[in-house]
KEKE-3310 file (N, C-alpha, C; in steps of 0.2 Angstrom, whole numbers, plus 5000, padded with zeros to 4 digits):
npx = (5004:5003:5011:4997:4995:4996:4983:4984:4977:4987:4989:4987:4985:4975:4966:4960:4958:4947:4938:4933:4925:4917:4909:4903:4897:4889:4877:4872:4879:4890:4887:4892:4905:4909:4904:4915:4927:4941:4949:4963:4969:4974:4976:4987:4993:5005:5002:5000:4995:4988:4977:4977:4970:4957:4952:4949:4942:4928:4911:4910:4909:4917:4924:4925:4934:4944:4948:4950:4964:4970:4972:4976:4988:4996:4999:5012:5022:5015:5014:5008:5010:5022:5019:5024:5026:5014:5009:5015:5009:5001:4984:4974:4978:4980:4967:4960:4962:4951:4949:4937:4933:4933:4940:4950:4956:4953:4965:4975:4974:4979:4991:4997:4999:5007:5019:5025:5023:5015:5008:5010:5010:5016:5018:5005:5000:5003:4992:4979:4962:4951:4958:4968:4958:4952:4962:4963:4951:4953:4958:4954:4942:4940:4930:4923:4923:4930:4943:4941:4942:4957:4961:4960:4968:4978:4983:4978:4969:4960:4947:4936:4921:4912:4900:4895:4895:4891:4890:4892:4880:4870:4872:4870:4858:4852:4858:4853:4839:4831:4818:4820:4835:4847:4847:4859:4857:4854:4861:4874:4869:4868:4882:4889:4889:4901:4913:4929:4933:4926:4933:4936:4923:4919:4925:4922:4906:4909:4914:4904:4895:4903:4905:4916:4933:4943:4958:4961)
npy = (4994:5012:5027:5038:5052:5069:5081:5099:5113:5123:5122:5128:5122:5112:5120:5124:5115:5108:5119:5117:5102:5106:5115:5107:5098:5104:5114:5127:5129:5135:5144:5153:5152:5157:5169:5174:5170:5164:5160:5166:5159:5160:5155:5150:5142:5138:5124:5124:5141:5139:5134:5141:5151:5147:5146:5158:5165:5159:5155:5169:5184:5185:5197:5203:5193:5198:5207:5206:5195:5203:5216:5205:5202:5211:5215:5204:5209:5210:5197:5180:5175:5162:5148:5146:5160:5165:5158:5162:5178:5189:5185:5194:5202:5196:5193:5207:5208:5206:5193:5180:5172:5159:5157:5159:5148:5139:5142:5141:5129:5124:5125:5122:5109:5106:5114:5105:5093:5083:5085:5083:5093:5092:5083:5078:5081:5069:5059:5051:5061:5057:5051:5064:5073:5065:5066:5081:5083:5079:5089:5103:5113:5112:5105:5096:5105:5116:5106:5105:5116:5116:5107:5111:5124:5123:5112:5111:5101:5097:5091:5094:5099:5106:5105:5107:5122:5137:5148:5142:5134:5144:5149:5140:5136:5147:5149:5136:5139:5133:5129:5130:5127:5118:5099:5086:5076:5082:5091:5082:5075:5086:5090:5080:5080:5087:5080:5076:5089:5096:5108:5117:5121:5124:5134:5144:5144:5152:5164:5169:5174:5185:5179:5179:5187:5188:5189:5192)
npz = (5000:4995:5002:5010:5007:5015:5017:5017:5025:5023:5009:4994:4982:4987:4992:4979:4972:4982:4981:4968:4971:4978:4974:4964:4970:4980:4975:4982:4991:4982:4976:4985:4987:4974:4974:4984:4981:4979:4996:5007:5018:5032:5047:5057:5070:5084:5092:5108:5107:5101:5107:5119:5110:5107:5121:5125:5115:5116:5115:5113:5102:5088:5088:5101:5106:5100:5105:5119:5117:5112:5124:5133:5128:5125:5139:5140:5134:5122:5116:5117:5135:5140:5150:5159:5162:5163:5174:5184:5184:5193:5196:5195:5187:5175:5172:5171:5159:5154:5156:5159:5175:5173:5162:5165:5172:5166:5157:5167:5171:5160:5157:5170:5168:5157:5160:5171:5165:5162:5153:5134:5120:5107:5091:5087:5076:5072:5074:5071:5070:5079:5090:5092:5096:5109:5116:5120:5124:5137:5142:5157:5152:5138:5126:5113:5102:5104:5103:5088:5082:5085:5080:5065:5067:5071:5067:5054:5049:5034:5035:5043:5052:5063:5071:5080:5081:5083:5074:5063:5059:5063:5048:5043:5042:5037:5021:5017:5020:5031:5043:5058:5070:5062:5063:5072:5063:5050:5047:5047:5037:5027:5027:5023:5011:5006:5011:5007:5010:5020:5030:5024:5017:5031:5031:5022:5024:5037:5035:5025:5033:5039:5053:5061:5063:5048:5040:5022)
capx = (5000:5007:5008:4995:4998:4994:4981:4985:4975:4990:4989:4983:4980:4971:4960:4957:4953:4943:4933:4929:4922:4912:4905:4902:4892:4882:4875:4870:4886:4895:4886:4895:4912:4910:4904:4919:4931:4946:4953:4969:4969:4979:4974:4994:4995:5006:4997:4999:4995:4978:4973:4973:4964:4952:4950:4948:4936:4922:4906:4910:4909:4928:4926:4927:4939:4951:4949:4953:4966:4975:4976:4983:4995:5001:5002:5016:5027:5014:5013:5007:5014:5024:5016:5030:5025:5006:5009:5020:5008:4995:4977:4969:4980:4977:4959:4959:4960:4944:4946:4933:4937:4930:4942:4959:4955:4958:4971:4978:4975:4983:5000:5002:5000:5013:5025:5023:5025:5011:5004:5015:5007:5020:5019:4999:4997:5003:4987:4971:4959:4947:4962:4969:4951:4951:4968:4961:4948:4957:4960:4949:4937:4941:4925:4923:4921:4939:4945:4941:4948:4962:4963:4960:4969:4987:4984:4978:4965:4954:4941:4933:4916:4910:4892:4891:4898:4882:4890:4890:4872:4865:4874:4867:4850:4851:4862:4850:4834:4829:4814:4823:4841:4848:4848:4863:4856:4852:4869:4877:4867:4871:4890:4893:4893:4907:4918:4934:4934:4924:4936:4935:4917:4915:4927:4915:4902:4908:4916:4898:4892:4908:4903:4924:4935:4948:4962:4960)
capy = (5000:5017:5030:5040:5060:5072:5088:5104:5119:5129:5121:5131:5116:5109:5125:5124:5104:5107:5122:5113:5098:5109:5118:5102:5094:5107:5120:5134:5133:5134:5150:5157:5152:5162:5176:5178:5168:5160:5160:5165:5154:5164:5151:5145:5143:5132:5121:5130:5146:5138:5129:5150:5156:5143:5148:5167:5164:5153:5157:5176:5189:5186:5204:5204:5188:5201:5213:5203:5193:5209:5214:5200:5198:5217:5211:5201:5213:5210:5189:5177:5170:5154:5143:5148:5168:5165:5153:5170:5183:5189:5181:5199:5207:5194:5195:5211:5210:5202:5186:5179:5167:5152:5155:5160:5145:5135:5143:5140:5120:5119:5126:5118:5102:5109:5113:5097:5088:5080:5083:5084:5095:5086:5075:5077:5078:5063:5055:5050:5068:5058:5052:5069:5075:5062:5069:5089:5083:5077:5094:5107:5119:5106:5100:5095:5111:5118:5103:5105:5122:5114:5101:5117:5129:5121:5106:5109:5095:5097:5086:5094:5102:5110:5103:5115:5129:5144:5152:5137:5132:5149:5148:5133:5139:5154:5144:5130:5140:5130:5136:5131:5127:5109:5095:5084:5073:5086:5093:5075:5075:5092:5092:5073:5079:5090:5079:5077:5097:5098:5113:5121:5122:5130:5143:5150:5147:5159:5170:5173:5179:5189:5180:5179:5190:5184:5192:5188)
capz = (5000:4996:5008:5011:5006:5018:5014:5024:5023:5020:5003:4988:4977:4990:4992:4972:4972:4987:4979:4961:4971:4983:4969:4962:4976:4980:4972:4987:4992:4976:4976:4990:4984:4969:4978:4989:4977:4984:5004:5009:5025:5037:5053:5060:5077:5086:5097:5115:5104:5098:5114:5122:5108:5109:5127:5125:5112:5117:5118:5113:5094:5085:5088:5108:5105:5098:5108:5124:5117:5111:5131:5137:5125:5128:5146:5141:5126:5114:5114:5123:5140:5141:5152:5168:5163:5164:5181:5191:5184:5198:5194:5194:5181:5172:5172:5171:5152:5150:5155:5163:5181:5171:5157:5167:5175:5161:5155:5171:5172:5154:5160:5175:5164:5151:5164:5175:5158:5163:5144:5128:5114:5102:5089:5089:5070:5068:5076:5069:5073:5087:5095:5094:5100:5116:5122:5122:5129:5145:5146:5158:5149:5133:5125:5106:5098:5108:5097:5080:5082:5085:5071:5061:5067:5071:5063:5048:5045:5028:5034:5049:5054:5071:5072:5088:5083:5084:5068:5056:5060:5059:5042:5036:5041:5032:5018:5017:5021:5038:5047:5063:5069:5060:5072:5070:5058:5046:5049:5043:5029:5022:5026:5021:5002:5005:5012:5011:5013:5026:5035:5019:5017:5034:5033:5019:5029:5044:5027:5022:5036:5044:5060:5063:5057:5045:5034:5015)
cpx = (5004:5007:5002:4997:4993:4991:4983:4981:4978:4993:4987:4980:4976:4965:4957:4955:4946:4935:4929:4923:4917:4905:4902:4895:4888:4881:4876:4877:4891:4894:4890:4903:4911:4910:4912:4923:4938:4951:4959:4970:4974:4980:4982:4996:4999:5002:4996:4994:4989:4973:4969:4969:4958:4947:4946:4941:4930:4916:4906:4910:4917:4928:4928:4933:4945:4955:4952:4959:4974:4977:4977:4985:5000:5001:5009:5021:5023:5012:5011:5012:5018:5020:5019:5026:5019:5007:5009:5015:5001:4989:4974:4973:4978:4970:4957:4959:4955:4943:4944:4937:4938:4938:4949:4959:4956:4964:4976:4981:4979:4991:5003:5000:5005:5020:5026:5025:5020:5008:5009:5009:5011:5020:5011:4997:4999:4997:4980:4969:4954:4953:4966:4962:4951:4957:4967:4956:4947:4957:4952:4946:4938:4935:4928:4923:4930:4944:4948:4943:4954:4964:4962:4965:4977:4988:4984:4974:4960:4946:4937:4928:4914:4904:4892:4893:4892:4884:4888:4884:4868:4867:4871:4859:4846:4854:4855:4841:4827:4825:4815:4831:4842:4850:4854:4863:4856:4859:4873:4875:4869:4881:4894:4895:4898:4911:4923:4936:4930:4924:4934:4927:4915:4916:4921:4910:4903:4912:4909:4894:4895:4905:4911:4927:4940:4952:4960:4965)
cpy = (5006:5021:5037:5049:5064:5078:5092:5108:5124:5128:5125:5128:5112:5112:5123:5117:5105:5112:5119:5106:5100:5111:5113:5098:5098:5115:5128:5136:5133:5142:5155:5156:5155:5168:5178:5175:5164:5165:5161:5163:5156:5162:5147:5146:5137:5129:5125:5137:5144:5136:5136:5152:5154:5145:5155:5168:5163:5158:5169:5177:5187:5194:5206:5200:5192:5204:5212:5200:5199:5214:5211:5199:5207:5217:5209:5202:5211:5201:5188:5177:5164:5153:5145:5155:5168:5161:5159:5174:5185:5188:5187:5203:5203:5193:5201:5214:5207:5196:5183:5172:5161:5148:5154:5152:5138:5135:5142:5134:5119:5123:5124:5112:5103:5108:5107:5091:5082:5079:5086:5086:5091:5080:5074:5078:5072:5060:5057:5055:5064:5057:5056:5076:5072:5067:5078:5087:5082:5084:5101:5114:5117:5102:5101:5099:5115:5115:5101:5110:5121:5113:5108:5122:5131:5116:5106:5106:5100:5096:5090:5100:5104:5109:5108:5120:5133:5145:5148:5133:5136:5149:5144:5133:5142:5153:5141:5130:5136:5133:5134:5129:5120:5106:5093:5080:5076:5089:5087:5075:5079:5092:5084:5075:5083:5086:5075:5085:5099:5106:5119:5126:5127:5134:5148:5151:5155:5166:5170:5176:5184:5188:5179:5182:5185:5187:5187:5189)
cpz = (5000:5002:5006:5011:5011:5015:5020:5021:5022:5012:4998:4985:4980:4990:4985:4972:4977:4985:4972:4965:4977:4980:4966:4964:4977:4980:4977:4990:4989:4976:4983:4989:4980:4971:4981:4987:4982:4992:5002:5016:5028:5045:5054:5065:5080:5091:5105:5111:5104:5103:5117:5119:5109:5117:5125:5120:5111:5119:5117:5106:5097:5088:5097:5110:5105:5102:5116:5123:5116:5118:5134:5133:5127:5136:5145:5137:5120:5110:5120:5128:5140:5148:5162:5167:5166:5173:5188:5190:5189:5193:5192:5188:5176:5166:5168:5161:5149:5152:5161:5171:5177:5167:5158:5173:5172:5156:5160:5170:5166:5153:5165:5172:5160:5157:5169:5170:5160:5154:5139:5121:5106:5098:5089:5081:5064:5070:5072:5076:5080:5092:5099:5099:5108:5119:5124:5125:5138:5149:5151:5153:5141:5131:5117:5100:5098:5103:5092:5080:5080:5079:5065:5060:5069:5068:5055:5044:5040:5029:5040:5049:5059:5072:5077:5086:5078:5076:5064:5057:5061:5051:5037:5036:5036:5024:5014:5016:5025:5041:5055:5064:5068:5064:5067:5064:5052:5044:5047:5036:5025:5019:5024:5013:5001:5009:5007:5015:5016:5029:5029:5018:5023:5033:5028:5022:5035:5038:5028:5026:5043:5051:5064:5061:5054:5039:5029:5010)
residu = (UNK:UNK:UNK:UNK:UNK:UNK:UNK:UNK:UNK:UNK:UNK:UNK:UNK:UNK:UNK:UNK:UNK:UNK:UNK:UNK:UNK:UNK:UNK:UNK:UNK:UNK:UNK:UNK:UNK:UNK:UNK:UNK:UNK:UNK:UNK:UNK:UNK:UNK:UNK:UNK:UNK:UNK:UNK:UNK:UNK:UNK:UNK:UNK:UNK:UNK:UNK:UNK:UNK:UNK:UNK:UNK:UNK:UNK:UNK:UNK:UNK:UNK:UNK:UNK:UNK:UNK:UNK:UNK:UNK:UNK:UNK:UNK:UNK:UNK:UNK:UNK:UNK:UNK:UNK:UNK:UNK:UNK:UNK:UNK:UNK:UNK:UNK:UNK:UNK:UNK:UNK:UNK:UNK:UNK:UNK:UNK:UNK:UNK:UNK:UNK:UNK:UNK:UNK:UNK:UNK:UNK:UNK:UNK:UNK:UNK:UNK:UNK:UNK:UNK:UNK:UNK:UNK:UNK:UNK:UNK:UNK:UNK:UNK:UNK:UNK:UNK:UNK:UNK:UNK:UNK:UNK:UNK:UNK:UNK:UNK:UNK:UNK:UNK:UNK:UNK:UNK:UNK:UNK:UNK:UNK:UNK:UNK:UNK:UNK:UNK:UNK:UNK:UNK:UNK:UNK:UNK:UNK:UNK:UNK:UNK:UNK:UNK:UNK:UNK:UNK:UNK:UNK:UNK:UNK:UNK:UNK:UNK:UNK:UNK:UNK:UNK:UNK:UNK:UNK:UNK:UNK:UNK:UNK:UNK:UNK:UNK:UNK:UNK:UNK:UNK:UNK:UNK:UNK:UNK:UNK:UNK:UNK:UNK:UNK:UNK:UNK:UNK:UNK:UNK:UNK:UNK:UNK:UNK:UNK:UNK:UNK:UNK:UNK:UNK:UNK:UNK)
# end
Protein backbone atom coordinates (compact mmCIF):
# COMPACT_ATOMS: atom_id res chain seq x y z
CA UNK A 1 0.00 0.00 0.00
CA UNK A 2 1.50 3.50 -0.88
CA UNK A 3 1.69 6.00 1.60
CA UNK A 4 -1.04 7.98 2.25
CA UNK A 5 -0.41 11.97 1.19
CA UNK A 6 -1.21 14.38 3.60
CA UNK A 7 -3.76 17.59 2.71
CA UNK A 8 -3.01 20.76 4.72
CA UNK A 9 -5.08 23.85 4.70
CA UNK A 10 -1.99 25.77 3.93
CA UNK A 11 -2.18 24.23 0.63
CA UNK A 12 -3.47 26.19 -2.50
CA UNK A 13 -4.00 23.10 -4.68
CA UNK A 14 -5.83 21.86 -2.09
CA UNK A 15 -8.03 25.04 -1.67
CA UNK A 16 -8.63 24.72 -5.56
CA UNK A 17 -9.35 20.84 -5.62
CA UNK A 18 -11.45 21.49 -2.57
CA UNK A 19 -13.39 24.40 -4.11
CA UNK A 20 -14.16 22.56 -7.77
CA UNK A 21 -15.51 19.62 -5.76
CA UNK A 22 -17.63 21.81 -3.48
CA UNK A 23 -19.06 23.53 -6.12
CA UNK A 24 -19.59 20.43 -7.59
CA UNK A 25 -21.60 18.74 -4.81
CA UNK A 26 -23.58 21.36 -3.98
CA UNK A 27 -25.00 24.08 -5.56
CA UNK A 28 -25.95 26.77 -2.58
CA UNK A 29 -22.78 26.51 -1.54
CA UNK A 30 -20.92 26.72 -4.77
CA UNK A 31 -22.73 30.04 -4.85
CA UNK A 32 -21.10 31.39 -1.98
CA UNK A 33 -17.65 30.31 -3.16
CA UNK A 34 -17.96 32.35 -6.30
CA UNK A 35 -19.24 35.24 -4.47
CA UNK A 36 -16.15 35.52 -2.13
CA UNK A 37 -13.75 33.55 -4.55
CA UNK A 38 -10.73 32.02 -3.20
CA UNK A 39 -9.41 32.07 0.74
CA UNK A 40 -6.28 33.04 1.73
CA UNK A 41 -6.16 30.81 4.98
CA UNK A 42 -4.17 32.72 7.32
CA UNK A 43 -5.15 30.20 10.69
CA UNK A 44 -1.20 29.04 12.02
CA UNK A 45 -0.95 28.59 15.38
CA UNK A 46 1.12 26.30 17.28
CA UNK A 47 -0.53 24.30 19.44
CA UNK A 48 -0.15 26.03 23.06
CA UNK A 49 -1.09 29.12 20.87
CA UNK A 50 -4.32 27.70 19.67
CA UNK A 51 -5.34 25.87 22.74
CA UNK A 52 -5.45 29.95 24.32
CA UNK A 53 -7.20 31.11 21.61
CA UNK A 54 -9.70 28.55 21.85
CA UNK A 55 -10.06 29.57 25.32
CA UNK A 56 -10.47 33.31 24.95
CA UNK A 57 -12.74 32.83 22.47
CA UNK A 58 -15.59 30.50 23.39
CA UNK A 59 -18.80 31.50 23.56
CA UNK A 60 -18.01 35.13 22.55
CA UNK A 61 -18.15 37.80 18.80
CA UNK A 62 -14.48 37.17 17.02
CA UNK A 63 -14.81 40.85 17.57
CA UNK A 64 -14.60 40.86 21.52
CA UNK A 65 -12.17 37.62 21.03
CA UNK A 66 -9.78 40.10 19.63
CA UNK A 67 -10.29 42.58 21.58
CA UNK A 68 -9.46 40.68 24.74
CA UNK A 69 -6.72 38.51 23.35
CA UNK A 70 -4.90 41.75 22.14
CA UNK A 71 -4.74 42.76 26.11
CA UNK A 72 -3.50 39.98 27.38
CA UNK A 73 -1.02 39.64 24.99
CA UNK A 74 0.22 43.44 25.58
CA UNK A 75 0.44 42.29 29.18
CA UNK A 76 3.27 40.19 28.16
CA UNK A 77 5.37 42.57 25.17
CA UNK A 78 2.85 42.07 22.76
CA UNK A 79 2.68 37.88 22.88
CA UNK A 80 1.49 35.36 24.52
CA UNK A 81 2.84 34.08 27.98
CA UNK A 82 4.75 30.81 28.27
CA UNK A 83 3.17 28.62 30.36
CA UNK A 84 5.95 29.65 33.54
CA UNK A 85 5.03 33.53 32.69
CA UNK A 86 1.23 32.99 32.88
CA UNK A 87 1.89 30.53 36.12
CA UNK A 88 3.91 33.92 38.15
CA UNK A 89 1.58 36.58 36.87
CA UNK A 90 -1.05 37.75 39.62
CA UNK A 91 -4.52 36.22 38.71
CA UNK A 92 -6.11 39.85 38.82
CA UNK A 93 -3.97 41.34 36.21
CA UNK A 94 -4.57 38.73 34.46
CA UNK A 95 -8.17 38.95 34.34
CA UNK A 96 -8.15 42.29 34.18
CA UNK A 97 -7.91 41.98 30.38
CA UNK A 98 -11.19 40.37 30.10
CA UNK A 99 -10.82 37.19 30.93
CA UNK A 100 -13.37 35.73 32.65
CA UNK A 101 -12.57 33.44 36.14
CA UNK A 102 -14.02 30.33 34.13
CA UNK A 103 -11.61 30.97 31.35
CA UNK A 104 -8.18 31.95 33.46
CA UNK A 105 -9.02 28.94 34.92
CA UNK A 106 -8.42 26.91 32.27
CA UNK A 107 -5.86 28.53 31.01
CA UNK A 108 -4.45 27.95 34.23
CA UNK A 109 -4.93 24.08 34.34
CA UNK A 110 -3.33 23.85 30.84
CA UNK A 111 -0.06 25.29 31.94
CA UNK A 112 0.32 23.62 35.01
CA UNK A 113 0.09 20.44 32.77
CA UNK A 114 2.54 21.84 30.30
CA UNK A 115 4.96 22.60 32.84
CA UNK A 116 4.53 19.37 34.91
CA UNK A 117 4.98 17.52 31.53
CA UNK A 118 2.20 16.07 32.64
CA UNK A 119 0.77 16.65 28.71
CA UNK A 120 2.98 16.86 25.55
CA UNK A 121 1.39 18.94 22.75
CA UNK A 122 4.03 17.19 20.34
CA UNK A 123 3.77 15.06 17.89
CA UNK A 124 -0.17 15.43 17.81
CA UNK A 125 -0.65 15.65 14.07
CA UNK A 126 0.52 12.54 13.70
CA UNK A 127 -2.56 10.99 15.30
CA UNK A 128 -5.75 10.05 13.84
CA UNK A 129 -8.20 13.61 14.61
CA UNK A 130 -10.60 11.60 17.32
CA UNK A 131 -7.57 10.35 18.91
CA UNK A 132 -6.14 13.89 18.71
CA UNK A 133 -9.85 15.08 20.07
CA UNK A 134 -9.75 12.36 23.18
CA UNK A 135 -6.49 13.83 24.32
CA UNK A 136 -7.71 17.70 24.34
CA UNK A 137 -10.48 16.54 25.82
CA UNK A 138 -8.65 15.39 28.99
CA UNK A 139 -8.01 18.84 29.21
CA UNK A 140 -10.25 21.35 31.64
CA UNK A 141 -12.52 23.76 29.75
CA UNK A 142 -11.79 21.17 26.64
CA UNK A 143 -14.91 19.90 24.93
CA UNK A 144 -15.34 19.01 21.22
CA UNK A 145 -15.72 22.21 19.61
CA UNK A 146 -12.27 23.69 21.61
CA UNK A 147 -10.92 20.63 19.50
CA UNK A 148 -11.83 21.05 15.93
CA UNK A 149 -10.44 24.38 16.42
CA UNK A 150 -7.70 22.86 16.96
CA UNK A 151 -7.45 20.20 14.15
CA UNK A 152 -8.01 23.31 12.16
CA UNK A 153 -6.11 25.87 13.50
CA UNK A 154 -2.59 24.19 14.26
CA UNK A 155 -3.14 21.10 12.55
CA UNK A 156 -4.44 21.88 9.68
CA UNK A 157 -6.98 19.07 9.04
CA UNK A 158 -9.10 19.45 5.66
CA UNK A 159 -11.82 17.27 6.76
CA UNK A 160 -13.39 18.79 9.77
CA UNK A 161 -16.76 20.42 10.87
CA UNK A 162 -18.09 21.93 14.19
CA UNK A 163 -21.70 20.64 14.39
CA UNK A 164 -21.83 22.92 17.54
CA UNK A 165 -20.42 25.86 16.57
CA UNK A 166 -23.64 28.77 16.85
CA UNK A 167 -21.92 30.46 13.62
CA UNK A 168 -21.97 27.40 11.24
CA UNK A 169 -25.62 26.38 12.03
CA UNK A 170 -26.92 29.89 11.87
CA UNK A 171 -25.18 29.55 8.31
CA UNK A 172 -26.64 26.56 7.19
CA UNK A 173 -30.01 27.83 8.29
CA UNK A 174 -29.73 30.82 6.37
CA UNK A 175 -27.59 28.70 3.54
CA UNK A 176 -30.06 26.04 3.35
CA UNK A 177 -33.14 27.94 4.13
CA UNK A 178 -34.12 26.08 7.69
CA UNK A 179 -37.20 27.15 9.33
CA UNK A 180 -35.36 26.28 12.57
CA UNK A 181 -31.84 25.43 13.75
CA UNK A 182 -30.34 21.82 12.09
CA UNK A 183 -30.30 18.96 14.31
CA UNK A 184 -27.32 16.70 14.06
CA UNK A 185 -28.90 14.57 11.51
CA UNK A 186 -29.67 17.26 9.25
CA UNK A 187 -26.19 18.62 9.85
CA UNK A 188 -24.63 15.07 8.61
CA UNK A 189 -26.60 14.92 5.76
CA UNK A 190 -25.75 18.37 4.34
CA UNK A 191 -21.93 18.31 5.21
CA UNK A 192 -21.45 14.59 4.25
CA UNK A 193 -21.49 15.72 0.49
CA UNK A 194 -18.53 18.00 1.01
CA UNK A 195 -16.37 15.71 2.33
CA UNK A 196 -13.30 15.50 2.16
CA UNK A 197 -13.12 19.35 2.69
CA UNK A 198 -15.27 19.56 5.28
CA UNK A 199 -12.71 22.52 6.96
CA UNK A 200 -13.06 24.19 3.84
CA UNK A 201 -16.54 24.33 3.35
CA UNK A 202 -17.03 26.02 6.88
CA UNK A 203 -14.55 28.69 6.57
CA UNK A 204 -17.07 29.93 3.83
CA UNK A 205 -19.67 29.43 5.76
CA UNK A 206 -18.37 31.88 8.76
CA UNK A 207 -16.72 33.94 5.48
CA UNK A 208 -20.42 34.63 4.48
CA UNK A 209 -21.51 35.73 7.25
CA UNK A 210 -18.39 37.73 8.85
CA UNK A 211 -19.46 36.10 12.02
CA UNK A 212 -15.19 35.80 12.69
CA UNK A 213 -12.92 38.08 11.49
CA UNK A 214 -10.42 36.79 8.98
CA UNK A 215 -7.68 38.33 6.87
CA UNK A 216 -7.96 37.66 3.07
Amino acid sequence: MGEVKFESLSDRKVWRRAMLHLKKRDRALGRIIDGIGEIKFEWHWEPYEAIIRSFIYQQISGSAGDSILKKFEGMFGGRLPTPKEFLRAPERRVRAAGISPQKYSYIKNLCERLESEELDLTGLARLPDEEVIAILDDLKGVGRWTAEMFLMSSLRMVDVFAADDLGLKNAVRRVYKLRKDPSRATLDKITGRWRPYRSIAAIYLWRSTDGIKRKK
